[in-house]
ZAMARGU-4260 file (C-alpha; in steps of 0.2 Angstrom, whole numbers, plus 5000, padded with zeros to 4 digits):
<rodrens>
0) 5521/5419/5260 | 5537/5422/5271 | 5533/5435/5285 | 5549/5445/5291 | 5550/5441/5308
5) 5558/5458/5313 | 5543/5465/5306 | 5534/5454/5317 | 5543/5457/5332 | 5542/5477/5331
10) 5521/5476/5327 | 5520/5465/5344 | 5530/5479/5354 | 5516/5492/5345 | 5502/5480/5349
15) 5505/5479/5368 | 5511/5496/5368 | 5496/5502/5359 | 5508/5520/5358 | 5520/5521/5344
20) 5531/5530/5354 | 5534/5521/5367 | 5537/5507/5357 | 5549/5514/5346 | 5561/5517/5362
25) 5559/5502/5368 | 5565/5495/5350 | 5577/5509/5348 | 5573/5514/5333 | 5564/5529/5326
30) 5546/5531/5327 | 5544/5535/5308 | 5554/5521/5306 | 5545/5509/5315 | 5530/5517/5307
35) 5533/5513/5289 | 5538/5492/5296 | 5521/5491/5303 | 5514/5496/5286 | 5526/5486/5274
40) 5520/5474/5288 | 5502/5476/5283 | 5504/5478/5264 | 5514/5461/5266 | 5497/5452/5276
45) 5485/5462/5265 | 5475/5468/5280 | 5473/5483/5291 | 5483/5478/5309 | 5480/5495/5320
50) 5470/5510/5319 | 5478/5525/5324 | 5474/5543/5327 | 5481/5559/5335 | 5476/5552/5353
55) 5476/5532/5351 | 5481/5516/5344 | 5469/5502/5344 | 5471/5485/5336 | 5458/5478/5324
60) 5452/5462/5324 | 5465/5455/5311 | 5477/5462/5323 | 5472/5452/5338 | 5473/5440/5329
65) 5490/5442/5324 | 5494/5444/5340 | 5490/5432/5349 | 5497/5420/5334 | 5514/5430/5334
70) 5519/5428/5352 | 5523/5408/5351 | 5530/5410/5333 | 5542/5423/5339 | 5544/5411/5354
75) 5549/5396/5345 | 5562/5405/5332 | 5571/5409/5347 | 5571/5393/5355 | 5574/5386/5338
80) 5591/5398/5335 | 5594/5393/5354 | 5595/5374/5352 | 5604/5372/5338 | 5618/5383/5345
85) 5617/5372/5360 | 5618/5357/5349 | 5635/5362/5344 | 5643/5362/5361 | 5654/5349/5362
90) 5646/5345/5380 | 5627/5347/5384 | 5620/5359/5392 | 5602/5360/5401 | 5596/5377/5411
95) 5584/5373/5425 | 5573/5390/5428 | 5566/5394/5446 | 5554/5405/5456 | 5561/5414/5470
100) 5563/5403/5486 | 5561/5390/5477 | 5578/5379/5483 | 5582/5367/5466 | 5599/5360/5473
105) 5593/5342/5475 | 5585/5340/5460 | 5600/5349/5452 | 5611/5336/5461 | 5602/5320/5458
110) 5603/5326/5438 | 5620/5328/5438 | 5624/5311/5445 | 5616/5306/5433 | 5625/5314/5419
115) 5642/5317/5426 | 5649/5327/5410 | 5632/5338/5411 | 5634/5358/5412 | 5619/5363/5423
120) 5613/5380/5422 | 5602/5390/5434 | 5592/5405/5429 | 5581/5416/5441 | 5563/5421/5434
125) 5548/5431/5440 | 5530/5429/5437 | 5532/5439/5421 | 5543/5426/5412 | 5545/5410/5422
130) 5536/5403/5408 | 5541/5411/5394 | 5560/5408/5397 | 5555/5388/5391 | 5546/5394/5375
135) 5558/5406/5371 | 5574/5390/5374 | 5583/5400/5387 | 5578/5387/5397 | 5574/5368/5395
140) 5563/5367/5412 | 5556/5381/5423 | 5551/5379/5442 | 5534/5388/5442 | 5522/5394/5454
145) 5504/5393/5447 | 5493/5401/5442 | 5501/5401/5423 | 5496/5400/5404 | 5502/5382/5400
150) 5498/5386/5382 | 5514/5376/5373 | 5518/5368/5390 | 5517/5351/5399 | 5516/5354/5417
155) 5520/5341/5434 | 5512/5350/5449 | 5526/5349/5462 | 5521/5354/5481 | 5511/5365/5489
160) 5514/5378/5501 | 5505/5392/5510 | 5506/5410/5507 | 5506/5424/5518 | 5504/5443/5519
165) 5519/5453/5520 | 5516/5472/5527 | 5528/5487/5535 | 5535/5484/5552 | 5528/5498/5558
170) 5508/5494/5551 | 5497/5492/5566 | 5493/5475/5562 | 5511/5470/5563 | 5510/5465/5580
175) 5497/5451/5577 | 5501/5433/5574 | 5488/5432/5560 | 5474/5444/5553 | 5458/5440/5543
180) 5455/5445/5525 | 5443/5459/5530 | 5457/5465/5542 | 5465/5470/5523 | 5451/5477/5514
185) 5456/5495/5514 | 5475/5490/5511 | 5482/5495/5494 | 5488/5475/5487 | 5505/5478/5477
190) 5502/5464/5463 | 5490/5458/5452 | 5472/5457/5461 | 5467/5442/5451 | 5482/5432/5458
195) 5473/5435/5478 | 5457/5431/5472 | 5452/5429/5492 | 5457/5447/5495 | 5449/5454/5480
200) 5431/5446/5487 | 5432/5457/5501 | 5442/5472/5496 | 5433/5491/5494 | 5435/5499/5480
205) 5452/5509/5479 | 5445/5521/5468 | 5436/5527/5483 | 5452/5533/5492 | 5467/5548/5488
210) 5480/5535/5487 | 5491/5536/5473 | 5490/5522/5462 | 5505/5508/5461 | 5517/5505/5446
215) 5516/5487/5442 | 5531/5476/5449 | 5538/5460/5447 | 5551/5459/5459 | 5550/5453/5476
220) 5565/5467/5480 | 5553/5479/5474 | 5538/5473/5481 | 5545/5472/5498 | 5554/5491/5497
225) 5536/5497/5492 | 5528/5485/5508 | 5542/5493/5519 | 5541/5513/5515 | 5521/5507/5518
230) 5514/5508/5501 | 5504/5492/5504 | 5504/5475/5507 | 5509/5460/5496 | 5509/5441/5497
235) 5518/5430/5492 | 5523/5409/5497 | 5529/5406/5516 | 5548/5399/5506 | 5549/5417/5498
240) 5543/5430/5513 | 5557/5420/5524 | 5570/5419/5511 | 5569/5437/5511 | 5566/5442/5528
245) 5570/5458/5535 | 5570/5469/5551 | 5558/5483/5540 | 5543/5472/5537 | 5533/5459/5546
250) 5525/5441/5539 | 5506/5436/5546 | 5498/5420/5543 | 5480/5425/5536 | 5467/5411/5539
255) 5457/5408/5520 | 5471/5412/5510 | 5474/5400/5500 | 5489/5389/5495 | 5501/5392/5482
260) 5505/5375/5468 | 5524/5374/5464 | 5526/5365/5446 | 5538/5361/5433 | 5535/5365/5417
265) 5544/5360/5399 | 5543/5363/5382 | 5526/5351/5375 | 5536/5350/5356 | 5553/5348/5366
270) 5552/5332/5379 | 5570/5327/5378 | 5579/5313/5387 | 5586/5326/5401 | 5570/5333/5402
275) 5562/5315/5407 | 5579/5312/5417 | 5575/5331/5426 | 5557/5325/5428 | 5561/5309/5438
280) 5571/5319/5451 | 5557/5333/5454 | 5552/5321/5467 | 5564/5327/5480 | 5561/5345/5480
285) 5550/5351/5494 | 5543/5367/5502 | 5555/5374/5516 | 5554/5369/5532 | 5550/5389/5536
290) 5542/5399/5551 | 5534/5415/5549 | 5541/5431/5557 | 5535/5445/5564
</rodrens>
């Protein structure tokens, strides 16, 4: 059986979405439209995907399934249409991804004296993609910060470095050199609890309070206009909260947290020569000599 993969690709927008409407704007494409795809979709499959009523979409268990099978599929036809137009350049290309303070020049540099005909890219990520940009093919290696999925991956854990807190620069805690985790248990964190376990341990329930809840952010740039305006704190690793340093926030040292593992991640089904070469010069990048700022 041959499954359209455009089909494919619109039921993954439904099934994280779980709300046909939204989903058909972000596909742009009408909702009765991509109503009648899922369901060619499912009389293709021969199974029931999603249940749906006036109020809610919920995926069956045949729809989790395909869900979590689709992803990498949809994954690798993009890194398969990506390669083979690479493969046609007349000079190679090879795109390193990167975290945010994360400095790859020397690796970068030892690469290309290696291959002096070589046209190195640099693409910036976020902790929403960093990995996906190397299933995908945008990119043949990705400079990570863990925790990630290395489903599909090989990874070479890097360095480590510590993280710190980051909170407006009128806070009454600004003034200190370092804070304890307790110090933050009433604060509002401005990313994904599980990725400060340490805080969560000690943190009170928000639900508790009258703040208004957080949209979710990626960016540092938006994560540190919410710190600054005195939505909450954030954390993030010691290269990153001095990269960005500004006269609005302040940077404290927090005893317990722990630190954060830089890797490099590639392609499992993809090792390549350049990808070995880029391997063997990982060696020479190293967390940033960096001081916090108050």
């Amino acid at each position: 059986m041959d499954v359209d993969l455009r089909r494919l690709r619109y039921f993954v927008e439904v099934a994280e979405q779980l709300h046909f409407g939204r989903a058909a704007d972000a596909l742009h494409i009408a909702q009765p439209a991509l109503s009648r795809q899922i369901r060619a979709l499912e009389d293709e499959l021969g199974v029931t995907l999603l249940l749906r009523d006036r109020r809610t979409t919920a995926l069956t268990p045949a729809g989790r399934q395909l869900l979590h099978d689709a992803k990498p599929l949809l994954a690798s036809a993009e890194a398969l249409v990506r390669r083979a137009r690479h493969a046609a350049r007349p000079v190679a290309r090879f795109t390193v991804a990167f975290m945010p303070g994360i400095t790859v020049t020397p690796a970068v540099k030892a690469l290309t004296a290696r291959h002096s005909r070589l046209d190195v890219r640099l693409l910036r990520t976020g902790w929403h993609n960093q990995t996906r940009v190397v299933l995908d093919g945008r990119a043949d290696a990705s400079i990570v910060r863990m925790p990630i999925d290395t489903d599909g991956l090989d990874v070479l854990p890097l360095f480590t470095e510590p993280r710190v807190v980051v909170i407006a620069g009128d806070h009454p805690l600004a003034g200190k050199g370092s804070v304890a985790l307790t110090d933050l248990a009433d604060e509002r964190l401005l990313q994904d609890p599980a990725a400060v376990p340490e805080w969560r341990a000690v943190a009170h329930d928000p639900r508790t309070g009258h703040r208004p809840e957080i949209p979710v952010v990626h960016s540092v740039e938006e994560k540190l206009e919410l710190v600054a305006s005195g939505a909450g704190f954030c954390v993030l690793p010691l290269s990153t909260a001095s990269f960005y340093t500004r006269p609005d926030v302040a940077t404290l040292r927090v005893p317990g947290l722990g630190d954060n593992q830089v890797g490099l991640v590639w392609n499992a089904a993809h090792r390549t020569q350049l990808v070995e070469d880029f391997r063997d010069v990982c060696h020479l990048l190293r967390p940033l000599d960096t001081a916090v700022r108050g």
